[in-house]
C-alpha positions in Angstrom: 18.4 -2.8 -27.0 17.5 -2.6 -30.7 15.0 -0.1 -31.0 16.0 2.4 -27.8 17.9 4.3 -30.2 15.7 4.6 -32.8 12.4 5.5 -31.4 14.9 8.2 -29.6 16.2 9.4 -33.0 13.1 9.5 -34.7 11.3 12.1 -31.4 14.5 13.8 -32.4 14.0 14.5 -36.2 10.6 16.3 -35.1 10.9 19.6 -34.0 7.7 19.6 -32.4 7.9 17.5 -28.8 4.0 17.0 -28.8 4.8 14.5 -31.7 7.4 12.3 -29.5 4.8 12.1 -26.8 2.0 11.4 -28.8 3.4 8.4 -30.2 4.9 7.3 -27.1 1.7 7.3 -25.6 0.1 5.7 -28.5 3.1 3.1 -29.1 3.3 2.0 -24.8 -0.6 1.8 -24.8 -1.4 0.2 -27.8 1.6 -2.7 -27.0 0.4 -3.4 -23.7 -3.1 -3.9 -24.5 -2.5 -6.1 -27.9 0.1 -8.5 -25.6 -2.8 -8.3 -22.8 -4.8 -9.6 -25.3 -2.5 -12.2 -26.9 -2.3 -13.8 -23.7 -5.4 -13.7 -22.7 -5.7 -16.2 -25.7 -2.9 -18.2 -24.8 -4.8 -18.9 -21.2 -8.1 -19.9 -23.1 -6.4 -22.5 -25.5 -4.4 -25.7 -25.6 -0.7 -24.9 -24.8 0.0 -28.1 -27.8 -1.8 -26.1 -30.7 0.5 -24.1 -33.3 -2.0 -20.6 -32.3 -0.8 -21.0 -29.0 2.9 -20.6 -29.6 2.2 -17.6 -32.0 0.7 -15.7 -29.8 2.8 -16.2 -27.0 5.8 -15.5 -29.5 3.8 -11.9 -30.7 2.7 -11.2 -26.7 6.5 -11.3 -26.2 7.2 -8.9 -29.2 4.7 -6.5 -28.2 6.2 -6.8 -24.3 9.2 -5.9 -25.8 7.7 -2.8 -27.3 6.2 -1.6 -24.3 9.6 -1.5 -22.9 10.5 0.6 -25.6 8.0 3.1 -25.8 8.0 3.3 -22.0 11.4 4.2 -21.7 11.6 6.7 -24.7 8.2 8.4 -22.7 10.3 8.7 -19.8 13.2 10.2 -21.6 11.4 12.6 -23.2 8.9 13.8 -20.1 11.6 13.6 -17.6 15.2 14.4 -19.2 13.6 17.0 -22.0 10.2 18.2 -21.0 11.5 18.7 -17.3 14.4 20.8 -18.4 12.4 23.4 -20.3 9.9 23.4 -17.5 12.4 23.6 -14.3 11.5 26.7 -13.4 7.6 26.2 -13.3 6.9 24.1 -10.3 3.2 24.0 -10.9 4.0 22.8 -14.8 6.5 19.9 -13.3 3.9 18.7 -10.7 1.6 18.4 -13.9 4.4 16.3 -15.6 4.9 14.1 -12.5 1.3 13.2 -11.9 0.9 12.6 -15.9 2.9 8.8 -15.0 -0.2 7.5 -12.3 -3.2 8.5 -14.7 -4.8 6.4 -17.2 -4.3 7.0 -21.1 -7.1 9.4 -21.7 -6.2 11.8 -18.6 -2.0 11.8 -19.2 -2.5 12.4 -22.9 -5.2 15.6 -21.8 -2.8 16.9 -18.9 0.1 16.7 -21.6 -1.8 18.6 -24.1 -2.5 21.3 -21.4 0.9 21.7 -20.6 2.1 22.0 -23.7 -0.2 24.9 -25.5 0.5 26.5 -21.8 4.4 26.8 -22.6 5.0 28.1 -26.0 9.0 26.9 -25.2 8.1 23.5 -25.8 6.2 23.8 -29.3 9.6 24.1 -31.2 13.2 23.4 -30.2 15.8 25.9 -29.9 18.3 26.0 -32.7 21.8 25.3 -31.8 24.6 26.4 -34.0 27.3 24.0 -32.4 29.1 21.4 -34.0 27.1 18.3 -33.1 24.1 19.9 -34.0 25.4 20.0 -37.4 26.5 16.3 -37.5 22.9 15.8 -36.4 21.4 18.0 -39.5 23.4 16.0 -41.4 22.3 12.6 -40.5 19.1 14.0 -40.7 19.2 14.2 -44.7 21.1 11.5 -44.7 18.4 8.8 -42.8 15.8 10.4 -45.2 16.2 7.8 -47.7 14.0 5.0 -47.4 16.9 2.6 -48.9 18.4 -0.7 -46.9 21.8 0.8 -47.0 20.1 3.7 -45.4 18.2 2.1 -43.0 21.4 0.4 -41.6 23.3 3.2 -41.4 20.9 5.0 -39.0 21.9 2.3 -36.5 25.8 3.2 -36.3 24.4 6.8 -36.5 22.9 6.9 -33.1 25.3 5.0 -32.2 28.1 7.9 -33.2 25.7 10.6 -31.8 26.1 8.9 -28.7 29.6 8.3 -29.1 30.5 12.5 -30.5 29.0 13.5 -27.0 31.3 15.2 -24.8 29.6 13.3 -21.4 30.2 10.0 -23.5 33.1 8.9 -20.9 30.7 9.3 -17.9 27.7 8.1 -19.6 29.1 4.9 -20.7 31.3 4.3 -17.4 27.8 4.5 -15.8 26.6 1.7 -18.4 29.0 -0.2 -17.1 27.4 -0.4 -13.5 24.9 -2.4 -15.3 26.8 -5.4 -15.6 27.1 -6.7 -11.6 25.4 -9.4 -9.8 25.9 -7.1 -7.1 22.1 -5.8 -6.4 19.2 -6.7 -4.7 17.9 -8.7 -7.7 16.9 -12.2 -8.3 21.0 -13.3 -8.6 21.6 -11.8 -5.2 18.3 -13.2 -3.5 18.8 -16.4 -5.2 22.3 -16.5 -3.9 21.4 -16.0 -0.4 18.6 -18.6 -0.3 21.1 -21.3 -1.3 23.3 -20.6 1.6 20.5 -21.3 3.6 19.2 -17.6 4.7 15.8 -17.4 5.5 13.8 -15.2 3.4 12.8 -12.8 6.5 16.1 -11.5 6.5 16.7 -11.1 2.9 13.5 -9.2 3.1 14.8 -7.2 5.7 18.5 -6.6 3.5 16.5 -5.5 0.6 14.2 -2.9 2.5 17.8 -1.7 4.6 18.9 -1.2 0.2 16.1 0.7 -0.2 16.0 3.0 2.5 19.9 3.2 1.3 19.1 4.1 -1.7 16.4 7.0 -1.2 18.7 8.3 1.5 21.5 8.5 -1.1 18.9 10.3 -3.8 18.1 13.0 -0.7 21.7 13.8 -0.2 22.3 14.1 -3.9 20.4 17.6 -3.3 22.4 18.3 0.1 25.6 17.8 -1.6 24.9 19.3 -5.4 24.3 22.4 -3.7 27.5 21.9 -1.4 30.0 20.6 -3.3 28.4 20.9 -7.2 27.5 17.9 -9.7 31.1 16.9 -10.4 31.8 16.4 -7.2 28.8 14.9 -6.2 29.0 12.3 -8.6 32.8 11.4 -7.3 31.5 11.1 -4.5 28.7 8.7 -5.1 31.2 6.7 -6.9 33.9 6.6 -4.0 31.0 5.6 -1.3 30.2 2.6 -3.8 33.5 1.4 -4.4 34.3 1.5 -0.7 31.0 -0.3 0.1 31.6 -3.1 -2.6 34.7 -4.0 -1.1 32.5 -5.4 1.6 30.7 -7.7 -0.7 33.9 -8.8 -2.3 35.5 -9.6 1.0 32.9 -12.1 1.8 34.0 -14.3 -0.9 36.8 -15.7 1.4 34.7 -15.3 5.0 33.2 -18.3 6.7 30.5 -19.9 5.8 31.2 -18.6 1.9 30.5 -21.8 -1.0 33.8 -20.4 -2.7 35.5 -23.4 -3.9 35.3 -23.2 -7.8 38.3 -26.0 -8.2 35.8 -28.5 -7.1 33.1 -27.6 -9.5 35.9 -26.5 -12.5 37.5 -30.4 -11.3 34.2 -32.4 -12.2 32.5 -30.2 -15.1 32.3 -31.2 -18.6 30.3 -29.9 -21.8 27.9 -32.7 -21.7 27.0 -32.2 -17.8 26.9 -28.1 -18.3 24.8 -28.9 -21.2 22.2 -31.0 -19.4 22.3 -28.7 -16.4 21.7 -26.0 -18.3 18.6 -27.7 -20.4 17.1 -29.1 -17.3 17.0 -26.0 -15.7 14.1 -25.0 -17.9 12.0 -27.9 -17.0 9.2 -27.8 -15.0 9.7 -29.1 -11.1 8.0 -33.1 -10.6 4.8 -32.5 -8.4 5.1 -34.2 -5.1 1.6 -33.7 -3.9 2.4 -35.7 -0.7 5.6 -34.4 0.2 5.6 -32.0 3.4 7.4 -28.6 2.7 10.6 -28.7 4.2 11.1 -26.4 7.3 11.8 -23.0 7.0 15.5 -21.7 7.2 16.5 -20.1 10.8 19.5 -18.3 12.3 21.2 -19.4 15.4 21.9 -15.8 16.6 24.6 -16.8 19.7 26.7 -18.6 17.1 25.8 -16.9 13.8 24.6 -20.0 11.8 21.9 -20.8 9.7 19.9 -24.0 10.3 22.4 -26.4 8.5 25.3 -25.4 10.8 26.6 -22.6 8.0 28.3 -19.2 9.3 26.6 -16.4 8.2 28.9 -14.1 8.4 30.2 -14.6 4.5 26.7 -13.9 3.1 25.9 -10.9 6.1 28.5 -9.1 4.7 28.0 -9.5 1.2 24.2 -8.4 1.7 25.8 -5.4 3.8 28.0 -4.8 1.2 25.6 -4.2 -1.7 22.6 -2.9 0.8 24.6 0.2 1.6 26.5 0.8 -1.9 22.9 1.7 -3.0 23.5 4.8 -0.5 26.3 5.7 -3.5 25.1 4.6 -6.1 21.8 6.3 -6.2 23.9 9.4 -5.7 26.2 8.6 -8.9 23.3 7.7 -10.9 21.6 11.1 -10.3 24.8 13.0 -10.8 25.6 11.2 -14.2 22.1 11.8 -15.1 22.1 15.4 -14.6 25.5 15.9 -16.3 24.0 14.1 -19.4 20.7 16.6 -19.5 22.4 19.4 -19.5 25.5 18.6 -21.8 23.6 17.0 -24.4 22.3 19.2 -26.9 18.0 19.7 -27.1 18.6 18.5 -30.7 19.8 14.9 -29.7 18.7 14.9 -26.3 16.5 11.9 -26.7 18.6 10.1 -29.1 21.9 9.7 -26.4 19.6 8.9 -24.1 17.6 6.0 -26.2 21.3 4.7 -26.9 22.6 5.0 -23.4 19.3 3.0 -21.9 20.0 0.3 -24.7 23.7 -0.1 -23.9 22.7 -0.1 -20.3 20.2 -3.2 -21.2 23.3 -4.9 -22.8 25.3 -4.9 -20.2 22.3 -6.1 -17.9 21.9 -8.9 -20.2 26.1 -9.8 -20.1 25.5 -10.1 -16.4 22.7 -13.1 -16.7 25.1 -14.4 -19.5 27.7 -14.6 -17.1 25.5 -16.4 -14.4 24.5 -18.7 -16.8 28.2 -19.5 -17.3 29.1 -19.9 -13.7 25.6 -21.3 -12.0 26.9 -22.5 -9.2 27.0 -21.0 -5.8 30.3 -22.1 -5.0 31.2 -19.8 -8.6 29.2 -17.3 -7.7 32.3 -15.4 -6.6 33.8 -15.3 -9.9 30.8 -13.7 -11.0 31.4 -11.6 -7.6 34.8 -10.4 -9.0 34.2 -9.7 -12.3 31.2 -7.6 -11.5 33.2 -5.7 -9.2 35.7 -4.8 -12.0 33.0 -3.8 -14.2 32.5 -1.6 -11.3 36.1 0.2 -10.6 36.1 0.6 -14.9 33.1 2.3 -14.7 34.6 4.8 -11.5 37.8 5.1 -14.0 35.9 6.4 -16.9 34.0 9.2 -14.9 37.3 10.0 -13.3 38.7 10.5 -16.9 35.6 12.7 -18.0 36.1 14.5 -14.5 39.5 15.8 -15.6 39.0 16.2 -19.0 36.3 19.0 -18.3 38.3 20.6 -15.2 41.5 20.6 -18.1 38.7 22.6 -20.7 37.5 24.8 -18.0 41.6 25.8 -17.3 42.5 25.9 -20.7 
């Protein structure tokens, strides 16, 4: 969430692209094998000495990194090297296969493609006003100074901000903070009602099949109905869909009943829920697994005599939303590659993956504030507000390009 930003700004300041991948590559490979390393030590060594916790502290850091420099290489490969190479198919195949090779191989393909396509050796010069802004901040992020140094952070911040997609990009930010998706919330969720895990397995694989289904009709309907209206629909189909999931709060067999849990909580018990939660499970080295869950089929209840029909129609709910959501997601994308100027390109999109992080991190905070099942619906709500907020600001961007176009 820190960094996104920057490493985006500083491919940016670099006219050449060969320089953004290079240290991408270099950055991602480098952090993965130092953290590899680091705890590779912390398995060899004494969890109590001080060495330990240092380098599992560093192995984090460098995780962390990774992240970074792996999301800043996708940025630039596939939402600024693929835009200048759209109409070479061979070219793009090259750029796709560059992600399943090993460092040596992606960094020679790379080089290949680019002294093949002079295009990509220096950006084209954009005489528009937020190209200027970003000459600007240019000189000004030169300095090596503290006060400087700060300042860059509210600078990507406004470059993201001064974009005309900004209402669309960050209503799709906002998607980011649900508990509804087939993550460990809504898995987790579904165990404690007593679902057995063959049938969350099956839920997740119906999400998925949802969701590449949705990215294939993205191309049906772009060329149909264009990427406006494309997204709008995406965004509908999800909103319908989630209604589903918000439903089941109040159908049988649902744990909704937060004035029981709100009734007996206090700081000190959330407190020492919260701390023992990190502690490791007693061994019982005796003890028999319990049995697994099953589903009465001719009444519809699990093993401990609960309906399923609350928790079916949640995992319905968010399964088939993916259909809309992938749809959305591509849509948003696209509008943001081809609005954003080449200057900044990486930049907005280093600052929307950060925000997007934030909002990702809101939604654990929130589970951590409500970690019981029988809350879980608050969590359920609120999500699903994040949700219609983030339809409401692509609707807004939706009209304020169709007023430019008339005007």
């Amino acid at each position: 969430m820190g960094f996104s930003g920057a490493v985006g700004r500083a491919v940016d300041l670099r006219s050449e692209r060969k320089w953004g991948m290079i240290l991408c590559l270099m950055g991602n490979n480098f952090s993965i094998i130092a953290s590899c390393g680091l705890f590779a030590v912390c398995l060899s060594i004494e969890g109590t000495l001080w060495i330990y916790t240092l380098c599992l502290i560093l192995g984090m850091i460098f995780c962390s990194s990774y992240r970074v420099f792996v999301m800043a290489e996708k940025n630039l490969s596939a939402r600024d090297w693929m835009l200048v190479l759209l109409s070479d198919r061979e070219e793009g195949r090259a750029l796709a296969r560059c992600s399943v090779v090993s460092l040596v191989a992606k960094s020679a393909l790379l080089s290949v493609l680019y002294n093949s396509n002079e295009r990509l050796h220096v950006k084209e010069e954009t005489d528009d006003k937020l190209s200027a802004k970003s000459a600007k901040l240019e000189v000004e992020t030169s300095s090596r100074s503290l006060a400087s140094r700060l300042s860059a952070i509210f600078n990507v911040l406004a470059t993201y901000y001064a974009q005309s997609v900004f209402p669309a990009a960050f209503g799709m930010a906002l998607l980011f903070m649900t508990v509804l998706g087939f993550d460990g919330l809504a898995i987790g969720y579904g165990e404690s009602v007593g679902l057995p895990e063959s049938i969350i397995g099956l839920f997740r694989s119906f999400g998925s099949a949802a969701g590449i289904a949705g990215a294939i009709m993205y191309a049906v309907f772009e060329r149909k109905f264009g990427v406006l209206k494309t997204g709008m629909i995406g965004m509908i189909l999800q909103e319908v869909c989630l209604v589903v999931a918000v439903v089941s709060i109040w159908l049988p067999g649902s744990p909704w009943n937060p004035s029981s849990y709100f009734d007996t909580l206090t700081w000190s018990s959330w407190w020492s829920s919260f701390i023992n939660s990190f502690a490791p499970s007693p061994s019982a080295p005796t003890a028999s697994p319990p049995p697994p869950s099953t589903i009465g089929w001719s009444t519809w209840t699990t093993s401990d005599g609960a309906s399923v029909a609350s928790i079916f129609a949640f995992l319905i709910g968010i399964a088939t939303a993916r259909f809309g959501l992938w749809m959305a997601d591509l849509a948003i994308t696209h509008i943001m590659q081809i609005a954003t100027p080449e200057s900044q390109r990486n930049t907005v999109f280093g600052v929307h993956n950060a925000i997007c992080q934030a909002f990702s991190v809101m939604k654990d905070l929130l589970v951590i504030v409500f970690p019981d099942p029988s809350t879980f619906g608050i969590c359920i709500i609120i999500s699903f507000a994040f949700v219609c907020t983030g339809f409401a600001a692509y609707i807004y961007f939706v009209v304020k390009v169709n007023e430019t176009i008339q005007r």
